[in-house]
N, C-alpha and C positions, 0 to 999 in steps of 0.2 A: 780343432775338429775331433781332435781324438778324447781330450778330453769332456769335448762333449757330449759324445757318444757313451763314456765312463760313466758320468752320470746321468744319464736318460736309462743306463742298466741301472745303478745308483739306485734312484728313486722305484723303478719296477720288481726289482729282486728279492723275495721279503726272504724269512725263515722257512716260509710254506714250499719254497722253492729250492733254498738252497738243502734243508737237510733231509728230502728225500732223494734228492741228485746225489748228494755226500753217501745216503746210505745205500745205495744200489750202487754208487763207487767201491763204496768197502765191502760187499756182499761180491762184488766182482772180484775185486782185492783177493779176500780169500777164495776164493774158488781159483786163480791162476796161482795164485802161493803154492794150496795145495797140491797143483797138477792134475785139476778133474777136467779140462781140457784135453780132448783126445790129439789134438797136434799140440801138446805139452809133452802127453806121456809117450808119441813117437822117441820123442830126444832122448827117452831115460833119464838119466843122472845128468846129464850136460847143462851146463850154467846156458841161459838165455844169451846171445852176445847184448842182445839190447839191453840188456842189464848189469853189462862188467863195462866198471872205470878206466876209460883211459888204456885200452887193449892195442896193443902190437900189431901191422899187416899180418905177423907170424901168428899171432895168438890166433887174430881171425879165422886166416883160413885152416889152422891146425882145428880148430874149433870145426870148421864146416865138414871139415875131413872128417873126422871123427861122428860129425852127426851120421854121416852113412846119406847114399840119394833119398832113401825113405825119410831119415831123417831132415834132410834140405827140403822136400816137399814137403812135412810138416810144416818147417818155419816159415817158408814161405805160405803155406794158410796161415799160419799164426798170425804173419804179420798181414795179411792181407782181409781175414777175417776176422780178426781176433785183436791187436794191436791198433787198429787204427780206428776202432770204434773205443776200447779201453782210454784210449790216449784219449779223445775227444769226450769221453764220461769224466774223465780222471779231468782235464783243465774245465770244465762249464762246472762240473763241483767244486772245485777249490774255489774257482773264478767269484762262484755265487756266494760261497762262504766269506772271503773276501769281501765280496761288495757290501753286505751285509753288515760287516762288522766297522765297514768304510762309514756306512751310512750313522752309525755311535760313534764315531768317536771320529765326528767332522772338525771338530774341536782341536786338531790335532795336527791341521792345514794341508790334509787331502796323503796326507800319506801311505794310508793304508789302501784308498782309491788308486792311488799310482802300482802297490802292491798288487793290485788285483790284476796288473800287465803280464804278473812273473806266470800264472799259470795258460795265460794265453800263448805267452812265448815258448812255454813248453809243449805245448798241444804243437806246435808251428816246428816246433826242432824234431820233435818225436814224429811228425810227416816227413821230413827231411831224412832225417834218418832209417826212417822205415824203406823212402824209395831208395835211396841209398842200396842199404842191404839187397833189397829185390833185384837192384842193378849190378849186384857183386853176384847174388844166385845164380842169375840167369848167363850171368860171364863164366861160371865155375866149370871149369876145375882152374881155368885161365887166371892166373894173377896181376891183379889191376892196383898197386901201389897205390896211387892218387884215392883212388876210389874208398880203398882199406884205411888210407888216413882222414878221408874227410866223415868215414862213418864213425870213427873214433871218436872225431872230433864233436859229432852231432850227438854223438852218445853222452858224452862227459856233461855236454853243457844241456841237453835236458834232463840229465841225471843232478845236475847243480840246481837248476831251475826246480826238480820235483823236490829236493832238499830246503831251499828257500821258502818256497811256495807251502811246505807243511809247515815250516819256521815262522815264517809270517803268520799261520791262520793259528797254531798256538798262541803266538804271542799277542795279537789281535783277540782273542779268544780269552783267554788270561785280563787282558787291559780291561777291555767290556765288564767281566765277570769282577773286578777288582772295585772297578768304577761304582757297577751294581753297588755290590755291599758297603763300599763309600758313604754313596749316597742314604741308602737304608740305616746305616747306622747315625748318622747326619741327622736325617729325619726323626729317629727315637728319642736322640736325644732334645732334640725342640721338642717334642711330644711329653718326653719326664720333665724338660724344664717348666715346660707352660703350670 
């Protein structure tokens, strides 16, 4: 089922699709890099947690500490305004860009169509983790062990996923682009031999 559902996206998802979704990802990209989000610039200097590898219960909450209440109400819009629309732009881009390059280089016996799973599964970690956090907010100043480990843990592994998932769409991107000029060169020369 699942697979078939991969390609019914497959066959629908052209270029037209995927690199305007990619580039309102990356226009989004920069604008939260730079901090022109106003529940960014709450935090000041403070690293995002949904952004740090593999963080400590301590790191956590020394982190929320330090944000100040102003600052905990910002991230909490962050994530609630701000993150969980980013995360679902951020995997239906990748996703399409994927598919896309699934659909060249079929040749290849669907591997890159199974790749296009990894930014699904990050959109799905990055919801997890977002409620997560919200449920660590709302518990603060209270210290919730469990809680502070499994955001960790939800963090690492869509932070692995968003690493893979840009790996993939270079390397899928490269392949195609390599194939391209393969072929084109291929052709010229039938073209001088004739």
């Amino acid at each position: 089922m699942l697979e078939q559902a991969l390609r019914w996206l497959q066959k629908r998802v052209t270029w037209r699709v995927a690199l305007p979704l990619f580039a309102v990802q990356t226009v989004a990209t920069v604008i939260l890099s730079a901090g022109w989000a106003p529940q960014l610039r709450a935090l000041g200097d403070h690293l995002l947690i949904d952004m740090m590898f593999a963080y400590s219960a301590d790191d956590l909450y020394r982190a929320l500490g330090e944000y100040g209440e102003g600052g905990r109400a910002a991230y909490a819009a962050y994530l609630t305004q701000i993150d969980f629309v980013y995360g679902t732009l951020s995997g239906l881009a990748f996703a399409a860009v994927l598919l896309v390059v699934s659909r060249s280089l079929r040749h290849l016996g669907g591997l890159f169509l199974v790749l296009a799973l990894l930014p699904m599964l990050m959109t799905l970690f990055d919801y997890a983790e977002d409620l997560t956090l919200l449920a660590i907010l709302v518990q603060f100043p209270e210290v919730v062990i469990p809680l502070a480990s499994l955001a960790s843990l939800l963090t690492t592994v869509k932070l692995i996923l968003v690493y893979a998932s840009i790996a993939a769409m270079i390397a899928g991107i490269g392949l195609v682009l390599v194939e391209k000029v393969g072929k084109a060169k291929v052709k010229r020369q039938k073209v001088e031999g004739s």
